[in-house]
C-alpha positions as CSV (number, residue, x, y, z in Angstrom):
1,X,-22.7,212.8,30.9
2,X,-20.7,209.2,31.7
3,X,-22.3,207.7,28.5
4,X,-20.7,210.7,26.8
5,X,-17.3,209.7,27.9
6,X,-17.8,206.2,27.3
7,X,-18.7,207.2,23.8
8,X,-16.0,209.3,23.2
9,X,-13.5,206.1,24.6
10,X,-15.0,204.0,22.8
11,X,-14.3,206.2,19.8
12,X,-10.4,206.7,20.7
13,X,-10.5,203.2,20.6
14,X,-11.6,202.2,17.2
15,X,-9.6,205.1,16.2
16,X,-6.2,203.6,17.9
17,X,-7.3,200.2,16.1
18,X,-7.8,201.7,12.6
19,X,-4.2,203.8,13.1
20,X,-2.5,200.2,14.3
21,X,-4.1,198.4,11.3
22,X,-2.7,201.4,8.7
23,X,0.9,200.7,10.1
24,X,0.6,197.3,9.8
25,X,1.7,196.4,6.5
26,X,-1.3,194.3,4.8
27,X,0.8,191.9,2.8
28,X,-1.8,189.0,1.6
29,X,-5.0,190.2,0.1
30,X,-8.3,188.4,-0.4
31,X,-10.2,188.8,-3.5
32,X,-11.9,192.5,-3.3
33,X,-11.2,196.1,-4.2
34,X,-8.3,197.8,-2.2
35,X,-7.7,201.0,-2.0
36,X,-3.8,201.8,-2.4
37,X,-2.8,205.0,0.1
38,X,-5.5,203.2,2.8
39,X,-5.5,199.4,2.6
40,X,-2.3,198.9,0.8
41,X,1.2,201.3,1.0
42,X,1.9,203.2,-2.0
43,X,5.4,201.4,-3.2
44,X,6.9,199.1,-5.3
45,X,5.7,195.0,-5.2
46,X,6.2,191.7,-6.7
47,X,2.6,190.1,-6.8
48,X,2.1,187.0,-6.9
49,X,-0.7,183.7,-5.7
50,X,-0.2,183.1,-1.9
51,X,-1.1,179.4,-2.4
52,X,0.1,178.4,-6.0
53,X,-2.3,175.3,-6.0
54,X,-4.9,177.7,-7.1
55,X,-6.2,178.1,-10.3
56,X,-5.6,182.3,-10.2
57,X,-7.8,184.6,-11.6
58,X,-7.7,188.6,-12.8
59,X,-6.2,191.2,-10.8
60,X,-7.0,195.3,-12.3
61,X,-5.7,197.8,-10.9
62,X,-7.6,201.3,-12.0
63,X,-6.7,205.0,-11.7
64,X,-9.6,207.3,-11.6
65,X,-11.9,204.3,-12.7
66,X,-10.0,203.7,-15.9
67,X,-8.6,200.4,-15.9
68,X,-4.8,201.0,-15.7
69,X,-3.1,197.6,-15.9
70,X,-5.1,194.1,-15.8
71,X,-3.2,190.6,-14.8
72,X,-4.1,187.3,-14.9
73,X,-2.1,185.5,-12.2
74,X,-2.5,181.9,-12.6
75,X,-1.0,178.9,-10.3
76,X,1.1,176.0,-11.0
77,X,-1.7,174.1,-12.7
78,X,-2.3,176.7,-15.2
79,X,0.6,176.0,-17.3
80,X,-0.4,178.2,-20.6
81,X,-2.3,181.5,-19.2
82,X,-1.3,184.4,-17.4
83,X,1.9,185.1,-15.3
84,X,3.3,183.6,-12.0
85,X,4.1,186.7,-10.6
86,X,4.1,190.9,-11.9
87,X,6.0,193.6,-10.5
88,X,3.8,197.0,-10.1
89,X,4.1,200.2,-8.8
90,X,1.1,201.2,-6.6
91,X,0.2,205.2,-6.4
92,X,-1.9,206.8,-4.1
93,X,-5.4,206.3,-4.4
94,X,-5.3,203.7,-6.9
95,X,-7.7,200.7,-6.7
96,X,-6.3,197.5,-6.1
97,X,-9.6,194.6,-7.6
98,X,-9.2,191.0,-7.4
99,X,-11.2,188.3,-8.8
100,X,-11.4,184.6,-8.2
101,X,-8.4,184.5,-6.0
102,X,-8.6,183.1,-2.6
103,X,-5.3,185.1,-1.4
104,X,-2.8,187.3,-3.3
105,X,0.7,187.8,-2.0
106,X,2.5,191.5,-2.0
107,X,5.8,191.5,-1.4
108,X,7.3,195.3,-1.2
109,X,10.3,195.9,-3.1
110,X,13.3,197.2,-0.6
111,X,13.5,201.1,-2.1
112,X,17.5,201.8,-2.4
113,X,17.4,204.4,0.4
């Protein structure tokens, strides 16, 4: 019936949304766990505290659940802990878990093709 189509519309829709919101490249990140290959590109980045006022917090990045690399990124006013920025590689299906941090910054290293 109409409803049927409208469904299926409706659908192709949120579909065409999701697609448009995989190509754009998510650059800042609020505290959560992202999913590399879905939420961010697989690649190369430099990470670092959108705002530096903030205090920072811990970013871990796991493979398979096993905690592959852990940062503490920490702002201007943290003078002794943690690091202003890292540079990671991201893989496929890697999760990407931030804690305490208001917005994280990704910037994609320009691959020498």
């Amino acid at each position: 019936g109409l409803g049927d189509v409208y469904k299926r519309q409706a659908y192709y829709k949120v579909k065409a949304i999701v697609k448009y919101r995989e190509n754009k490249k998510m650059n800042k990140l609020s505290a959560g766990m992202w999913i590399v290959g879905k939420d961010i590109e697989p690649g190369k980045y430099k990470v670092h505290l959108t705002y530096p006022r903030e205090y920072g917090g811990t970013i871990n990045i796991l493979t398979y659940n096993f905690t592959d690399k852990s940062y503490f990124l920490s702002g201007e006013e943290a003078e002794d802990i943690g690091v202003k920025e890292f540079e990671v590689e991201l893989k496929e299906n890697q999760d990407f878990i931030i804690h305490h941090i208001y917005s994280v910054t990704l910037d994609k290293e320009k691959t020498s093709q």
